[in-house]
C-alpha positions as CSV (number, residue, x, y, z in Angstrom):
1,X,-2.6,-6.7,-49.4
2,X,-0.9,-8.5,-46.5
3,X,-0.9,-12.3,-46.8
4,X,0.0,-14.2,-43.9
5,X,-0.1,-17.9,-43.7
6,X,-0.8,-20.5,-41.5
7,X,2.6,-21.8,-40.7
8,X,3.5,-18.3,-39.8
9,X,1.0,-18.2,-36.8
10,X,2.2,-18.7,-33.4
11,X,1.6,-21.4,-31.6
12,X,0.3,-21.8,-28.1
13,X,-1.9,-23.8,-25.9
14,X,-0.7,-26.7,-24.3
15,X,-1.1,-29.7,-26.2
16,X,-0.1,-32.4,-23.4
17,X,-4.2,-31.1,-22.1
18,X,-5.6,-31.6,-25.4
19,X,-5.2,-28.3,-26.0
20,X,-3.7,-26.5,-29.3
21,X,-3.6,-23.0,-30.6
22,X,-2.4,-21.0,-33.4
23,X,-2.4,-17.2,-33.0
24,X,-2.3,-14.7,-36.0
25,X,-1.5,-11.5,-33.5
26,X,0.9,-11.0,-30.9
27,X,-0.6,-13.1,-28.1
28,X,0.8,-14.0,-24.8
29,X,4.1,-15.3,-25.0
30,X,4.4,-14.6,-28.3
31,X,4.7,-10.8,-28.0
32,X,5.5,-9.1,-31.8
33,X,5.4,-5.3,-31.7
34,X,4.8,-5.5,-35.2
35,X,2.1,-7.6,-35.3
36,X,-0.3,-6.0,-32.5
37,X,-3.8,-5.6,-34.3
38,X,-5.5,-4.5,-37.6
39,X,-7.8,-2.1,-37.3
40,X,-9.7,-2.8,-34.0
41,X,-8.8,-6.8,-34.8
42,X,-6.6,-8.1,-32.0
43,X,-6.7,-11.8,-32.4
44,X,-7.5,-14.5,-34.4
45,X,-6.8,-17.9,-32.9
46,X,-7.5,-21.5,-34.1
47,X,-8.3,-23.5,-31.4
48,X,-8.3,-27.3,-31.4
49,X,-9.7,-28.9,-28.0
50,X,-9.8,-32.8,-27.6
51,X,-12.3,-33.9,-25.7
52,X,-12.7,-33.5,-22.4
53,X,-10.1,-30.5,-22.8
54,X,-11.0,-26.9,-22.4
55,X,-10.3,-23.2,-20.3
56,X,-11.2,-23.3,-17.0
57,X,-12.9,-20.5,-16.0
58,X,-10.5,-16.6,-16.7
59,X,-12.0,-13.2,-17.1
60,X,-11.9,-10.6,-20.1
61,X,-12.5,-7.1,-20.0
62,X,-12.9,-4.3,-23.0
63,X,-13.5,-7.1,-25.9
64,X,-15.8,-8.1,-27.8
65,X,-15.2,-12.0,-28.4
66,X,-17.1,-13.7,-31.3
67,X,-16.6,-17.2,-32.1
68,X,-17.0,-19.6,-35.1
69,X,-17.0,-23.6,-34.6
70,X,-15.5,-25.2,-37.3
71,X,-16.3,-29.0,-36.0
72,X,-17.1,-30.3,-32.8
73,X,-19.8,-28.6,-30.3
74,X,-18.1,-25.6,-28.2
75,X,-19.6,-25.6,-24.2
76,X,-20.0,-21.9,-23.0
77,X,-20.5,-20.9,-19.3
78,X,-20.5,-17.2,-18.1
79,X,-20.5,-15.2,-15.3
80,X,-23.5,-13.6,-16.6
81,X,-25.6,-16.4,-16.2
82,X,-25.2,-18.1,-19.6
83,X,-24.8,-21.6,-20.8
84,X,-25.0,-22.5,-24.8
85,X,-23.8,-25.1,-26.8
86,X,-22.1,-23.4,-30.2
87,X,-22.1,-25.6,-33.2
88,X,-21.2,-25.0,-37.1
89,X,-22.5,-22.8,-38.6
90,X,-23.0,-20.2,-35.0
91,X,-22.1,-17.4,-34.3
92,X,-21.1,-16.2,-31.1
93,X,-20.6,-13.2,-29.5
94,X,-19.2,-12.1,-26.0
95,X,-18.8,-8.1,-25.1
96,X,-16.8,-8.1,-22.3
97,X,-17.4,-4.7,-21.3
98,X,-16.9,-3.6,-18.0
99,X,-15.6,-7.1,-17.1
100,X,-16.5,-11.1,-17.3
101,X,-15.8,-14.1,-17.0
102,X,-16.4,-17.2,-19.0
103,X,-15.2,-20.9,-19.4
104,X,-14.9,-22.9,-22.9
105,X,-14.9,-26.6,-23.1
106,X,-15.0,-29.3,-25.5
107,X,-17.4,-31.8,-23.2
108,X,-18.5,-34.3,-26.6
109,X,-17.0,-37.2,-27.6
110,X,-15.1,-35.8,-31.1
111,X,-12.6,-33.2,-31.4
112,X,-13.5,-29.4,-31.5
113,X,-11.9,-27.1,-33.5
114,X,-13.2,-23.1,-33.4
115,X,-11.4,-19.8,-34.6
116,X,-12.0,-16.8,-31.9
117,X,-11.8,-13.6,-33.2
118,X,-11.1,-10.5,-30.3
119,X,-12.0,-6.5,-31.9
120,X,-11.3,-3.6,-29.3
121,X,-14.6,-2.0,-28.7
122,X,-14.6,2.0,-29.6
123,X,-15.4,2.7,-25.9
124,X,-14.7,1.1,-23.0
125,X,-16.4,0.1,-19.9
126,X,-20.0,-0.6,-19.8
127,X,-22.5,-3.8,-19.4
128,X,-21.1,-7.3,-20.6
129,X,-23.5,-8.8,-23.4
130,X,-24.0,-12.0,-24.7
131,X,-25.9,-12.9,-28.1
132,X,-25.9,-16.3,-30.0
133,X,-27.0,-16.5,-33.8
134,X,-27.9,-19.9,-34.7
135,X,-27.0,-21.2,-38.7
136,X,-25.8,-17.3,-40.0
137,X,-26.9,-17.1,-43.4
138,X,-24.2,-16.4,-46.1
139,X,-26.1,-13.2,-47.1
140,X,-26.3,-12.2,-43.9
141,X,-23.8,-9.8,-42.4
142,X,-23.2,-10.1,-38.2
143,X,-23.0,-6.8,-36.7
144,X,-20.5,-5.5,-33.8
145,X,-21.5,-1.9,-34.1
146,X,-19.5,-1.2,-30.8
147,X,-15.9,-2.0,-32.7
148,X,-17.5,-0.8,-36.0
149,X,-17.5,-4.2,-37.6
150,X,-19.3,-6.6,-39.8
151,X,-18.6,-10.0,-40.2
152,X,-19.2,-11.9,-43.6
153,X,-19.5,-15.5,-43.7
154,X,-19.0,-17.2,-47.0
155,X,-19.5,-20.6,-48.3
156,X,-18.4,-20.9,-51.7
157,X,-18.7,-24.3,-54.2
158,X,-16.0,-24.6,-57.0
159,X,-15.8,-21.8,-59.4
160,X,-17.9,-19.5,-57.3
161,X,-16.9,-15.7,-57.0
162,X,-17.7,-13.5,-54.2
163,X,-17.0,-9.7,-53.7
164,X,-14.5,-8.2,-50.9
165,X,-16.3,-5.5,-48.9
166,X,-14.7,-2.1,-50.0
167,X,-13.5,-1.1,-46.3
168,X,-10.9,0.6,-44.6
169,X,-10.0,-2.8,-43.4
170,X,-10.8,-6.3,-44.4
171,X,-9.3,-9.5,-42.6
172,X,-10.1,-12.5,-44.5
173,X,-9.7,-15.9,-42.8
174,X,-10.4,-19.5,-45.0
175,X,-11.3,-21.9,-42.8
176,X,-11.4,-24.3,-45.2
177,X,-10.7,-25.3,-48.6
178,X,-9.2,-23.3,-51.1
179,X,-9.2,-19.6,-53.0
180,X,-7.2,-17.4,-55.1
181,X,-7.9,-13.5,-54.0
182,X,-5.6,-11.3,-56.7
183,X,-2.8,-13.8,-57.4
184,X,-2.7,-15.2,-54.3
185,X,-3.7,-18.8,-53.6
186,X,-4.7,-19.3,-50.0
187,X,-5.4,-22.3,-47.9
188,X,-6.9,-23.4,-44.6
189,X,-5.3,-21.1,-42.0
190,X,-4.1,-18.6,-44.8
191,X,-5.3,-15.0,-44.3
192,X,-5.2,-11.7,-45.6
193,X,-5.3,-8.1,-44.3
194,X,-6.5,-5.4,-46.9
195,X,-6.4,-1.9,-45.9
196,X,-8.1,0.6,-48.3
197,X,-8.6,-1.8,-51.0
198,X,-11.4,-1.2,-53.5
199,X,-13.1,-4.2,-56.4
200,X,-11.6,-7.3,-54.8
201,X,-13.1,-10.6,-55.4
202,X,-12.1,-14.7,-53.6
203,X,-13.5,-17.0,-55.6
204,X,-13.2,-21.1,-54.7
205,X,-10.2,-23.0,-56.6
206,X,-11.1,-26.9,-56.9
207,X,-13.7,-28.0,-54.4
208,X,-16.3,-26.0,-51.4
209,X,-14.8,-23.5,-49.5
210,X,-15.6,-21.2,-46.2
211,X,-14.2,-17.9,-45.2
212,X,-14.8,-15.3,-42.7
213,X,-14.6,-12.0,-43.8
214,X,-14.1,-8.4,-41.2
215,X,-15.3,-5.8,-42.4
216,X,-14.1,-2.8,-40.6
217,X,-14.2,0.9,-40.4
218,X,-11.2,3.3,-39.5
């Protein structure tokens, strides 16, 4: 297991617009050849938009973009036609396919804070798609069969246990609160990439907790 913490993520945006980020890949600026994807993960940013702030309008090609409000209400507008408020406990998803476009804003009146995760689709090219699941439940995995993926949302009181997927890969994400995985603790922003490993558990240290779990094939 690879544990990577927040304070090692990259940071970006530009805060003097209300807008922060914290990248876990090489992204941008911040190129790392070292630190390119995991499995067909290729980012996983924090994003923290004051209000009013947001990403004007920029296109994306060959990704498939899902996204995961933490707090705050995420405005999404897309060349394809769609508009959609994303709130907690949404999920999100953009295939970029062919090619789209898309802007992102934060127009309420309280901070937003989301974590975008990008997977490099199996095949390229093809129709851009746009899907929306409102309130995922835990126990219900969310499907991106064109990077070969499943992500697991978890919400997890004190004391509670839940199993790791056994996968070629696994990128776990706490969003808040925290867990112990192995003898690692982790903490908001902590992460860790698994590859190949078989009977892991997270279960919840003191208080609630929330991860996002990838489950991905080789």
């Amino acid at each position: 297991m690879d544990v990577r913490r927040a304070d090692e993520r990259y940071r970006g945006g530009d805060p003097a617009t209300g807008i922060e980020s914290r990248h876990a890949f090489s992204f941008g600026f911040h190129y790392d050849p070292d630190n390119l994807r995991f499995g067909p993960l290729i980012a996983c940013n924090e994003e923290r938009l004051a209000p009013g702030a947001g990403f004007d309008e920029h296109p994306h090609s060959h990704t498939e973009i899902v996204t995961w409000v933490v707090e705050g209400e995420l405005t999404h507008r897309d060349s394809q036609g769609n508009e959609t408020l994303v709130r907690p406990g949404d999920v999100q998803r953009l295939g970029s396919a062919g090619g789209v476009r898309h802007v992102e804003r934060n127009d309420g009146p309280v901070p937003l804070t989301f974590v975008q995760m990008w997977l490099a689709p199996r095949e390229p090219g093809g129709d851009p798609a746009y899907e929306i699941v409102r309130g995922i439940a835990d126990s219900t995995p969310y499907a991106v069969p064109g990077a070969g993926a499943l992500l697991h949302v978890r919400r997890l009181v004190a004391g509670e246990r839940t199993a790791v997927p056994d996968a070629a890969y696994v990128y776990l994400h706490v969003v808040r609160g925290g867990v112990r995985i192995g003898s690692y603790e982790l903490g908001p922003g902590d992460a860790v990439r698994a590859e190949g490993e078989k009977d892991l558990d997270v279960v919840a240290a003191s208080g609630p907790a929330e991860l996002l779990m990838w489950e991905m094939a080789a």
